[in-house]
PLY file of the C-alpha trace (Angstrom):
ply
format ascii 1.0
element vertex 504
property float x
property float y
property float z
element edge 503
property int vertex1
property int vertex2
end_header
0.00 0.00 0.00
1.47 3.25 -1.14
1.88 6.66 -2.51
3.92 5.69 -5.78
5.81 7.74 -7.90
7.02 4.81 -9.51
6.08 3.89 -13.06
3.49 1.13 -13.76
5.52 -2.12 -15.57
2.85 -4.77 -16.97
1.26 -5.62 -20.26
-1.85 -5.05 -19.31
-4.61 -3.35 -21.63
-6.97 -1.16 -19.89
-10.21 -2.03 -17.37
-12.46 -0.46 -14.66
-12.35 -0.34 -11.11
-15.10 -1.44 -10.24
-18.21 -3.73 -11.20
-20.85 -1.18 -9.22
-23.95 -0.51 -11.11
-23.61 3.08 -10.38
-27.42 4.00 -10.49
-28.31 7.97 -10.48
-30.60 10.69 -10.83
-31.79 14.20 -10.33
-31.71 16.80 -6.74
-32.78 17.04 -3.77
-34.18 19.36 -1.96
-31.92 20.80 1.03
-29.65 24.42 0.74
-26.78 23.58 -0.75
-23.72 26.06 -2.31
-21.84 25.05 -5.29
-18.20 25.93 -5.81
-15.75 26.87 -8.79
-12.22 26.83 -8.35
-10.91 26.14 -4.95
-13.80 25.15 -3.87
-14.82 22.86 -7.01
-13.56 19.05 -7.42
-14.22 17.00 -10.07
-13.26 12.74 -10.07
-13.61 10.93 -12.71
-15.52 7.30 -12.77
-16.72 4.40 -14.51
-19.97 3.72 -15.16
-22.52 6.66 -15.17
-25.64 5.52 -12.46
-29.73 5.18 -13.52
-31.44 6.27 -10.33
-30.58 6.85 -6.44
-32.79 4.06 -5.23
-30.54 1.25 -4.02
-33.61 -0.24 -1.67
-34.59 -1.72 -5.10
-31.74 -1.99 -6.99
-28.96 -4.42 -7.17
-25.31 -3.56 -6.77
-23.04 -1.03 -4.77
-22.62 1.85 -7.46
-25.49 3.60 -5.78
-23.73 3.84 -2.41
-20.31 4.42 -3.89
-21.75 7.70 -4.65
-24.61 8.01 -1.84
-23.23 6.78 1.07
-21.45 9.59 4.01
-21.94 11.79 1.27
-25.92 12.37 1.15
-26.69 9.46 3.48
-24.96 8.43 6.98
-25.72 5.32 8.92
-25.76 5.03 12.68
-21.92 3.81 12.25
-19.56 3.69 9.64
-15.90 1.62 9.05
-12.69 3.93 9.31
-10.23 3.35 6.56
-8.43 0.50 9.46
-12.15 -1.60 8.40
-13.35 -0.51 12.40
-16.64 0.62 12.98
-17.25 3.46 14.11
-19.86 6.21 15.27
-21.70 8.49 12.69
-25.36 9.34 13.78
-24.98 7.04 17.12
-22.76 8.61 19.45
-22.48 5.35 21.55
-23.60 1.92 21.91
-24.10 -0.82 24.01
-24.57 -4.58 23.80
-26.52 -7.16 26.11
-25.22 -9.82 28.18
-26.80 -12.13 25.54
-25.87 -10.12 22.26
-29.32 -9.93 21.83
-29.79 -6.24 22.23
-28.28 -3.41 21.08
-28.92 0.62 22.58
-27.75 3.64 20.29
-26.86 6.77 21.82
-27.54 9.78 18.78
-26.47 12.82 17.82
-28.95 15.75 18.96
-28.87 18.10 15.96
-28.65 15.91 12.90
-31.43 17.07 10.27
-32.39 15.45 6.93
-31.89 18.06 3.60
-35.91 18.05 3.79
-35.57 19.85 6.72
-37.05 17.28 9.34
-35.28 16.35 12.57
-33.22 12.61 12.78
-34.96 10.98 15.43
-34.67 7.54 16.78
-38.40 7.26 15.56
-36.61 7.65 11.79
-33.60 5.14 12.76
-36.40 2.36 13.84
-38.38 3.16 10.71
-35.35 2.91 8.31
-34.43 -0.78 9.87
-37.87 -2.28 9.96
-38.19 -0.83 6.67
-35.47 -3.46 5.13
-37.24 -6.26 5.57
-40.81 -4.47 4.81
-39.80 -2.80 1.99
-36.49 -3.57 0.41
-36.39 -5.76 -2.44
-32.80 -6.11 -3.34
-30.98 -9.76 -1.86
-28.83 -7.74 0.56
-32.52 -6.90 2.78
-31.48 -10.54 4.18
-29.14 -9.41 5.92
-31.63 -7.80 8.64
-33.55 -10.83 9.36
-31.88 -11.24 12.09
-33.86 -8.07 13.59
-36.90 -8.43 16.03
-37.85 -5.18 16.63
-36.17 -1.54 16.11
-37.84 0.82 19.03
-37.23 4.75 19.71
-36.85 4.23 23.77
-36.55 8.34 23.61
-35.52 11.02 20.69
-32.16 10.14 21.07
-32.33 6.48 22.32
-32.72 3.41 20.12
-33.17 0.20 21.05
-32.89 -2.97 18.21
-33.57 -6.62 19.53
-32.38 -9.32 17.91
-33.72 -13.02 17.34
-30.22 -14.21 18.01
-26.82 -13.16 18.73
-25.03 -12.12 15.30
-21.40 -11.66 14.80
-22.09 -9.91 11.53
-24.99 -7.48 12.10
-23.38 -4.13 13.63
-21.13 -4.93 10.59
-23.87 -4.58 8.17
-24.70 -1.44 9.74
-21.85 0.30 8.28
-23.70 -0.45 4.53
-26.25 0.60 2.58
-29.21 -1.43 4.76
-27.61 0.53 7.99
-28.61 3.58 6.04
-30.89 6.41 7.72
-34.19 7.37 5.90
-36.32 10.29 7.12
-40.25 9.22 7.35
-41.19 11.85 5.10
-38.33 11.30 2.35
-38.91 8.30 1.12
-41.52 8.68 -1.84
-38.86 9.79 -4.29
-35.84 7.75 -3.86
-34.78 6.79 -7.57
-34.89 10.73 -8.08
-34.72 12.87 -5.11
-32.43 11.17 -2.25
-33.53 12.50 1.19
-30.48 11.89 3.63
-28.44 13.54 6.91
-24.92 13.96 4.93
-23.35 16.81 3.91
-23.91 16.85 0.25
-27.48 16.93 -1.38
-27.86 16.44 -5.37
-27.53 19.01 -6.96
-27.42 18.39 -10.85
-27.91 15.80 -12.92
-26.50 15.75 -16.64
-27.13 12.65 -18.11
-24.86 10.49 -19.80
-21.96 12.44 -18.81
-21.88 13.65 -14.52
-23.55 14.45 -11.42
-22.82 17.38 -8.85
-23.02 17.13 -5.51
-23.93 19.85 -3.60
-22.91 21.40 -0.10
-25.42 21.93 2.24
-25.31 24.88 4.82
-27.38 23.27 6.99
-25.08 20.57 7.57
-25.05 19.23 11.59
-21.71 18.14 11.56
-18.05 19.17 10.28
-18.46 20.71 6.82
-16.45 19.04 4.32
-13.76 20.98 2.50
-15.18 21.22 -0.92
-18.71 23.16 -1.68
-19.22 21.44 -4.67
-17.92 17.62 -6.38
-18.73 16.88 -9.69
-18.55 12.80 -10.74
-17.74 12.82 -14.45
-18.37 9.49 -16.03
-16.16 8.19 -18.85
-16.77 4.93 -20.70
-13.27 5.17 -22.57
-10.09 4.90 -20.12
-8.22 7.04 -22.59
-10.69 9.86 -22.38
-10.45 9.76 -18.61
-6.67 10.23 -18.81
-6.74 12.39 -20.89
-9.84 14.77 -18.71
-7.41 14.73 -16.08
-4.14 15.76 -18.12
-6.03 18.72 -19.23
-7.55 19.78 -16.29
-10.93 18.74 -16.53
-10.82 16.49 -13.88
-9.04 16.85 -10.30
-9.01 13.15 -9.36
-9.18 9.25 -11.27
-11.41 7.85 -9.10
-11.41 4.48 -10.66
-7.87 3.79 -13.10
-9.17 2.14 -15.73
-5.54 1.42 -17.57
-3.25 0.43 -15.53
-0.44 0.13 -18.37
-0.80 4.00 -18.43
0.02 5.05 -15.21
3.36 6.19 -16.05
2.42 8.98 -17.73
1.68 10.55 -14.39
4.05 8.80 -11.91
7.00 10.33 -13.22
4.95 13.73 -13.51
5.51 16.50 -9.74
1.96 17.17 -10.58
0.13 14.11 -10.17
-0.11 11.23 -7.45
-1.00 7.69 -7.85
-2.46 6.41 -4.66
-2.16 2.34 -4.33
-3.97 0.08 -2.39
-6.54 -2.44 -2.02
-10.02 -3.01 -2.33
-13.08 -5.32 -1.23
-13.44 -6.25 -5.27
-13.23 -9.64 -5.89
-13.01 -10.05 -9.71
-15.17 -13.46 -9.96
-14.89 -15.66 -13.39
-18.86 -16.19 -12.11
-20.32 -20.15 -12.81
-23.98 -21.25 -13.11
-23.86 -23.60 -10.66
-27.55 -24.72 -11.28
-27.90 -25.30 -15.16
-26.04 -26.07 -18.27
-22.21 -27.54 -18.47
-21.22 -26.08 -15.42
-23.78 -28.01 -13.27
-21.32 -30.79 -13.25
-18.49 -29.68 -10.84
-15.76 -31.70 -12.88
-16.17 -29.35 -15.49
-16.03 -26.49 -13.18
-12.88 -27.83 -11.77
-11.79 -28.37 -15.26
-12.02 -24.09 -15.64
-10.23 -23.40 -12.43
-7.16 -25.54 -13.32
-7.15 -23.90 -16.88
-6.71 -20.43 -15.52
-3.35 -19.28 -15.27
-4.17 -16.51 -12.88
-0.24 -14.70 -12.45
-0.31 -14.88 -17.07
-3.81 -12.99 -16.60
-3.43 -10.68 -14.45
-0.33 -9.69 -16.12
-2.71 -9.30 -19.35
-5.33 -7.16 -18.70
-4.49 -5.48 -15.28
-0.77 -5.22 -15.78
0.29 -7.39 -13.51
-1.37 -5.21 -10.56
-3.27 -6.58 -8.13
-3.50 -9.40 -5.70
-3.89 -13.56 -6.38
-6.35 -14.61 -3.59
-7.82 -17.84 -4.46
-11.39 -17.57 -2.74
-14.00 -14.65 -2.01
-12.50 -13.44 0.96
-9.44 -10.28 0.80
-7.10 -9.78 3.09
-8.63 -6.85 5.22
-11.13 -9.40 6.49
-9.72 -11.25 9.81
-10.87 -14.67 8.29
-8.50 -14.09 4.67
-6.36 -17.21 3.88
-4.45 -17.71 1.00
-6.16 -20.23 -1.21
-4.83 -19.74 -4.64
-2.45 -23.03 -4.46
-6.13 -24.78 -4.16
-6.72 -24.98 -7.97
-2.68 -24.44 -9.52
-2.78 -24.22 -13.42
-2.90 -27.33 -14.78
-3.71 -27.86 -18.12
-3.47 -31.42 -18.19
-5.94 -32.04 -15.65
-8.12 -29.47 -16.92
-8.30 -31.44 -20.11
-8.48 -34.56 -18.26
-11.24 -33.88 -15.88
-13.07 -32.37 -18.97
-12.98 -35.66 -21.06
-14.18 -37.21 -17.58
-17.08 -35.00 -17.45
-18.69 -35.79 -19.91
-19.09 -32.26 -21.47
-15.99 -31.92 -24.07
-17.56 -30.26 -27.46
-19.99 -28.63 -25.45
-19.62 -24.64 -26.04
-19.65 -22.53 -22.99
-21.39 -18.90 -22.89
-19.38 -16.48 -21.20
-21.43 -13.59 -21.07
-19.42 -10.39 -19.90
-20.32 -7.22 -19.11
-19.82 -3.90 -20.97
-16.74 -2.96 -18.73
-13.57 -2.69 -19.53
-11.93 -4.65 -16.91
-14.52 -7.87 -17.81
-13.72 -7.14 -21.44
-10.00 -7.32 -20.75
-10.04 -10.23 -18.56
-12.95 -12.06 -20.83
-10.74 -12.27 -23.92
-7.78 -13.87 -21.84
-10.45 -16.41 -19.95
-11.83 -17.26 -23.66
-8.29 -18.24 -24.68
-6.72 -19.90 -21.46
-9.98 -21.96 -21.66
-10.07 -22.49 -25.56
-6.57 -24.10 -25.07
-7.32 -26.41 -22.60
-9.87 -27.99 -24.92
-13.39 -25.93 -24.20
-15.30 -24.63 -26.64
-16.30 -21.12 -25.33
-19.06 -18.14 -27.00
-17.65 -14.66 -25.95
-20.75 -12.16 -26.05
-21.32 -8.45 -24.45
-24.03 -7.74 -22.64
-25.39 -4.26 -21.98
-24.27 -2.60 -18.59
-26.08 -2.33 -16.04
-29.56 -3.28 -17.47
-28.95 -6.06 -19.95
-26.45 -7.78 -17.73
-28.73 -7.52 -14.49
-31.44 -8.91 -16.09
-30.03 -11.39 -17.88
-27.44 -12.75 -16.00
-28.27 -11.39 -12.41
-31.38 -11.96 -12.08
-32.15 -14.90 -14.98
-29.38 -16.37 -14.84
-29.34 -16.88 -18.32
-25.49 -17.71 -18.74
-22.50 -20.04 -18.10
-19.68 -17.83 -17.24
-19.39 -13.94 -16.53
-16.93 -12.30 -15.11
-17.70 -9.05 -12.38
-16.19 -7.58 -9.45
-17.99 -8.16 -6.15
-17.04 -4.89 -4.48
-19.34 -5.02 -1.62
-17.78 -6.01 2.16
-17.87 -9.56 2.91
-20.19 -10.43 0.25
-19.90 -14.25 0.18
-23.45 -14.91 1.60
-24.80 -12.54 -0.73
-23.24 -14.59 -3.62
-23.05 -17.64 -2.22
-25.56 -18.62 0.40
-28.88 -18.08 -1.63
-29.84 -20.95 -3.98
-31.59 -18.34 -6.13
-28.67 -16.32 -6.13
-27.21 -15.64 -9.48
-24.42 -18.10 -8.95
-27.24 -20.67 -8.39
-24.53 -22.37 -5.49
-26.89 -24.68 -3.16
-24.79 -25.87 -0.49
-26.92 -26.80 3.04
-23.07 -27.28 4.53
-22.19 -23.98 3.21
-25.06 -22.22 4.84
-25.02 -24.10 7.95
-20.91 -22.94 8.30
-22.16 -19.50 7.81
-24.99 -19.50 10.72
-22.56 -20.87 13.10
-19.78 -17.87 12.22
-22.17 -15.66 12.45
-24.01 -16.78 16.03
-20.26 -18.05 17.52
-17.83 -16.29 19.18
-15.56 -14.01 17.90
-12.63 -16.93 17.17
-15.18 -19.60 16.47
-16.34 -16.60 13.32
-12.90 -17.07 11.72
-12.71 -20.27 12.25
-16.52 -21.21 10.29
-15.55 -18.21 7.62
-12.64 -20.06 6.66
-14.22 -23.33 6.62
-16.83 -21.81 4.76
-13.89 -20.12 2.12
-12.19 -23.84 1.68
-15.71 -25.20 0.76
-16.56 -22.87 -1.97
-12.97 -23.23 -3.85
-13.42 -27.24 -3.06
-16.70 -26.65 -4.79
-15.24 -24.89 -7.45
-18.61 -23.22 -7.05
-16.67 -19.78 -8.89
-13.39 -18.67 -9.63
-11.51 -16.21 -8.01
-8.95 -14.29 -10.83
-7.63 -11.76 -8.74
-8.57 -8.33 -6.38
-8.38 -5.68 -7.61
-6.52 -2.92 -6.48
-7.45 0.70 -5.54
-5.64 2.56 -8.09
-6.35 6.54 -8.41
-4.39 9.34 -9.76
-4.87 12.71 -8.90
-3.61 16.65 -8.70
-0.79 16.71 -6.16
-2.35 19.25 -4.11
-5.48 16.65 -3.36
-5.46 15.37 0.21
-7.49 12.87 2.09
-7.34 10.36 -1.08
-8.00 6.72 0.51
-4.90 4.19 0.03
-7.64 1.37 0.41
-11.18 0.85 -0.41
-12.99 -1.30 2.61
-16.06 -0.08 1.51
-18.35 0.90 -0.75
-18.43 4.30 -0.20
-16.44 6.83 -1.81
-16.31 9.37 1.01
-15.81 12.63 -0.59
-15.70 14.31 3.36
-12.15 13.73 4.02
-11.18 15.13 0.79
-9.21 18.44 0.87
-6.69 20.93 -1.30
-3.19 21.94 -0.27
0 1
1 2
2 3
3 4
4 5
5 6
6 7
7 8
8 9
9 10
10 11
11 12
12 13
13 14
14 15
15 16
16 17
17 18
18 19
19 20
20 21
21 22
22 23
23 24
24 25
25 26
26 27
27 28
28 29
29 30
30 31
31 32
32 33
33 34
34 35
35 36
36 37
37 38
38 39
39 40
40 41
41 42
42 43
43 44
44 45
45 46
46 47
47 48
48 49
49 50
50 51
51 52
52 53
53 54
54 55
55 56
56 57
57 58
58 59
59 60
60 61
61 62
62 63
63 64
64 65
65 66
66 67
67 68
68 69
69 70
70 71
71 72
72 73
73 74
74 75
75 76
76 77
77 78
78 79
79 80
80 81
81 82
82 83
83 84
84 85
85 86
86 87
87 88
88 89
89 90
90 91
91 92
92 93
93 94
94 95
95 96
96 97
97 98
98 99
99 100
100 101
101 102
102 103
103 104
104 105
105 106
106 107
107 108
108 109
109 110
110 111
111 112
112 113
113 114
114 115
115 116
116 117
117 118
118 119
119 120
120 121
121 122
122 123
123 124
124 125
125 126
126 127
127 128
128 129
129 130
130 131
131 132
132 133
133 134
134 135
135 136
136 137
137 138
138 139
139 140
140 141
141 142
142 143
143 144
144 145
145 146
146 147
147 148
148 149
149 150
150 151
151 152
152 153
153 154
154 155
155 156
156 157
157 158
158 159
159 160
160 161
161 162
162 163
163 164
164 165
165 166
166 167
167 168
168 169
169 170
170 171
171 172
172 173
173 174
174 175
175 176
176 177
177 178
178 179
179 180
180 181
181 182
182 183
183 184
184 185
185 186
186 187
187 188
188 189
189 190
190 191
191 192
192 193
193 194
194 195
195 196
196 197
197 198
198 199
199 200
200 201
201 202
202 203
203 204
204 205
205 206
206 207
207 208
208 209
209 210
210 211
211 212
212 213
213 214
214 215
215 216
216 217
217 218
218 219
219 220
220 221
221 222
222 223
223 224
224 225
225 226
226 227
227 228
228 229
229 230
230 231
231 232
232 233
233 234
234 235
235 236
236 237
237 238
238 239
239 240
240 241
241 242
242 243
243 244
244 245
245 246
246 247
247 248
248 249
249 250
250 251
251 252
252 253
253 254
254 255
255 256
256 257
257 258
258 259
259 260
260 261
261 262
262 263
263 264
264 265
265 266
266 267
267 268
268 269
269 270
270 271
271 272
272 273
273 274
274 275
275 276
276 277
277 278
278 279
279 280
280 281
281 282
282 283
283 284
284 285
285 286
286 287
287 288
288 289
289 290
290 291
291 292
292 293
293 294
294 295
295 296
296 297
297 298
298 299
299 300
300 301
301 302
302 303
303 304
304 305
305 306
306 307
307 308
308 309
309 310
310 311
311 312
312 313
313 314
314 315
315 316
316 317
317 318
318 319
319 320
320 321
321 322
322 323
323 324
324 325
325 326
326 327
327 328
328 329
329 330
330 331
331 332
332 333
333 334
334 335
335 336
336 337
337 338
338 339
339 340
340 341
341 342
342 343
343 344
344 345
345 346
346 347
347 348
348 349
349 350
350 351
351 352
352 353
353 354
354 355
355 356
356 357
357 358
358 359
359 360
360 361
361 362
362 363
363 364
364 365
365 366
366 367
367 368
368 369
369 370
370 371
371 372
372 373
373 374
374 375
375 376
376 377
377 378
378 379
379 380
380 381
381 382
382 383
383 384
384 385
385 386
386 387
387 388
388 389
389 390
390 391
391 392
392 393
393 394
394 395
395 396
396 397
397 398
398 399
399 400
400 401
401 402
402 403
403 404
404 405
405 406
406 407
407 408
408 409
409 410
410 411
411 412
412 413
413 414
414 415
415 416
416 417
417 418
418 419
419 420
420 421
421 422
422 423
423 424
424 425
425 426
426 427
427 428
428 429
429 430
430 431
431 432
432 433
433 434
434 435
435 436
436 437
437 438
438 439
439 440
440 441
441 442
442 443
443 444
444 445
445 446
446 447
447 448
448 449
449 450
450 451
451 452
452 453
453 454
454 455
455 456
456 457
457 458
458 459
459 460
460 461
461 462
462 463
463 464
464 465
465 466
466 467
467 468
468 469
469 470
470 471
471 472
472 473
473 474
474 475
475 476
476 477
477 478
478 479
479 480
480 481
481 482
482 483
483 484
484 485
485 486
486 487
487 488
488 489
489 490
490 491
491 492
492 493
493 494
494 495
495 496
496 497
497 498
498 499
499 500
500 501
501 502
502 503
């Protein structure tokens, strides 16, 4: 992890940071100022979002740009991965672990102008389960009841002691909705953060606006503008000629060296929580038979790949777990390229001469990486159809949520997200594994050590299973202005907090 000046070495093409399914829209309504200069930053992304509503819609490119910034949750995770308080001040936890109390802040107000209550912190967990639709609402069915004991006291009973669920709190279901700002959500976000929305140009960026009325330390700039670019050369290029401040997500790695060597830039290194997952269909087609699965894990030469099309930067992990997480273990020795046995346990299969549809995303990373998949694969003796789908809609519907497809390849980027791939049979993966499930109950109701202990076992089973496979993390790789401060070295979640962020 570090500030490098260093110049990128790597044969890698180009791709994106992140698989999020960045999902926008217009304003809301709250005072906000807007900025030039000084007082003006503009970051460059990926893909450019389709509403603000991430109740309802899948993925974590909603909260990359929502969350701390127009929303705050009750807690948050520092850039160590601990929680820690936003709108609680304090908190306690029963004997049992049954029962947690929130202390909050006194002064917080929505940008509609009504008062955060614990009446509106009850309302916005009960309304998960009530009202949510997207898979991640599972993870508050562990609640009983969410109760305002006074204004500023909140009380949430659980059915049973949960290792995970103050964890969960720091993401987009811990998020804070005012009881009157909730009728709008794909268009007019209603939060307690310091930044409303405050324009909306679409197909090419969205401002976010200061507001005065902010309860809490007022970030630095009055005004951040996310410009989306769908061509990584276009984004270098923005922020070359000053049209950018900041590469939020480096989309070509093989070009960082035309700003490492530059006094005016810095490239900030790190890691992330983004898994990039060669995704199986577990349920249907050639890849219901795990010998064939296993067949694709041996015939990836992960180190050749990720030399390809991410330049050789990175991390080889092996299993859907990185190494901020306290349960991380190395796994990539579990499948070694083999091409031998991948050919072997092919003809044993059953399924040689069958064709394979690996069905990518319009991203550049998955476009990248899907080429170099196709002809690791190809050479091993599978017969494999390449085809683009459409990003976000056409590959959410057809992949995501159908299921319609053999292989894809997408970056996981939200925090310990192998239940929410994994431990759903009707999850897009289509992975149905009672012992799987059962390993993730008892981490979750255990003690601390007996967590890390069921996580792992849970990790081993799903590369045993072959049930996906893991090509590499990805890194947190931005460039920006040298006089921007407060950049993040790592990503643990997925947030991009623009309230740190200062000039020089």
């Amino acid at each position: 992890m570090r500030d490098s000046r260093r110049p990128a070495r790597g044969t890698g093409t180009l791709a994106a940071a992140f698989a999020c399914l960045l999902l926008a829209a217009c304003s809301a309504g709250s005072t906000a100022s807007g900025g030039t200069g000084k007082n003006a930053l503009n970051i460059g992304l990926t893909a450019e979002p389709a509403n603000f509503d991430f109740t309802k819609t899948e993925g974590a490119a909603i909260s990359q740009a929502l969350l701390n910034n127009v929303y705050e949750n009750l807690v948050k995770l520092d850039q160590s991965g601990k929680i820690r308080p936003q709108l609680a001040t304090s908190w306690s936890l029963s004997k049992d672990r049954k029962t947690y109390t929130f202390e909050l802040v006194k002064n917080a107000r929505f940008s509609n102008g009504a008062p955060f209550t614990a009446e509106d912190a009850a309302f916005s967990i009960e309304r998960v389960s009530s009202d949510w639709t997207i898979a991640q609402k599972a993870q508050m069915d562990v609640v009983d009841t969410a109760r305002a004991v006074s204004p500023t006291e909140l009380k949430v009973s659980l059915k049973r002691p949960s290792n995970d669920w103050l964890y969960r709190m720091t993401t987009r279901v811990g998020a804070m909705f005012s009881r009157t700002g909730v009728d709008k959500l794909a268009t007019e976000p209603v939060g307690t953060g310091p930044y409303v929305v405050k324009k909306w140009n679409r197909g090419d960026s969205i401002t976010l606006g200061r507001r005065h009325d902010y309860w809490g330390r007022k970030p630095h700039f009055a005004s951040v503008t996310l410009k989306y670019f769908k061509d990584p050369t276009a984004m270098n290029n923005a922020l070359l000629t000053g049209t950018i401040n900041v590469i939020g997500t480096m989309q070509s790695p093989d070009s960082l060296y035309r700003f490492a060597n530059n006094p005016k830039y810095k490239v900030i290194e790190g890691t992330t929580n983004g898994e990039v997952v060669l995704s199986l269909n577990n349920g249907s087609g050639p890849l219901k038979n795990p010998k064939v699965r296993q067949a694709v894990r041996y015939a990836i030469d992960h180190k050749a790949l990720m030399d390809t099309c991410w330049a050789g930067r990175g991390k080889l992990i092996g299993s859907m777990v990185p190494p901020t997480d306290p349960w991380y273990q190395n796994l990539t020795n579990a499948y070694p390229y083999n091409r031998d046995k991948a050919e072997k346990l092919l003809e044993e299969s059953g399924q040689a001469g069958r064709t394979l549809r690996l069905r990518l995303p319009t991203l550049p990373y998955a476009t990248a990486c899907g080429t170099v998949v196709k002809s690791q694969l190809e050479q091993a003796g599978f017969k494999v159809k390449l085809d683009q789908l459409e990003f976000p809609a056409a590959w959410l519907t057809t992949v995501f949520k159908n299921a319609d497809y053999d292989m894809s390849i997408i970056s996981h980027v939200e925090p310990r997200d192998m239940q929410a791939v994994f431990g759903s049979k009707t999850s897009y993966t289509r992975y149905d594994s009672p012992e799987f499930r059962a390993l993730l109950k008892k981490a979750d109701q255990g003690t601390q050590q007996e967590q890390i202990t069921s996580m792992r076992a849970a990790a081993r089973l799903l590369s045993k299973d072959a049930a996906a496979d893991w090509l590499f993390l990805l890194p947190n790789l931005m460039v920006a202005n040298e006089d921007i401060t407060g950049l993040p070295v790592n990503t643990v979640s997925e947030s991009l907090d623009l309230t740190g962020l200062g000039r020089s």
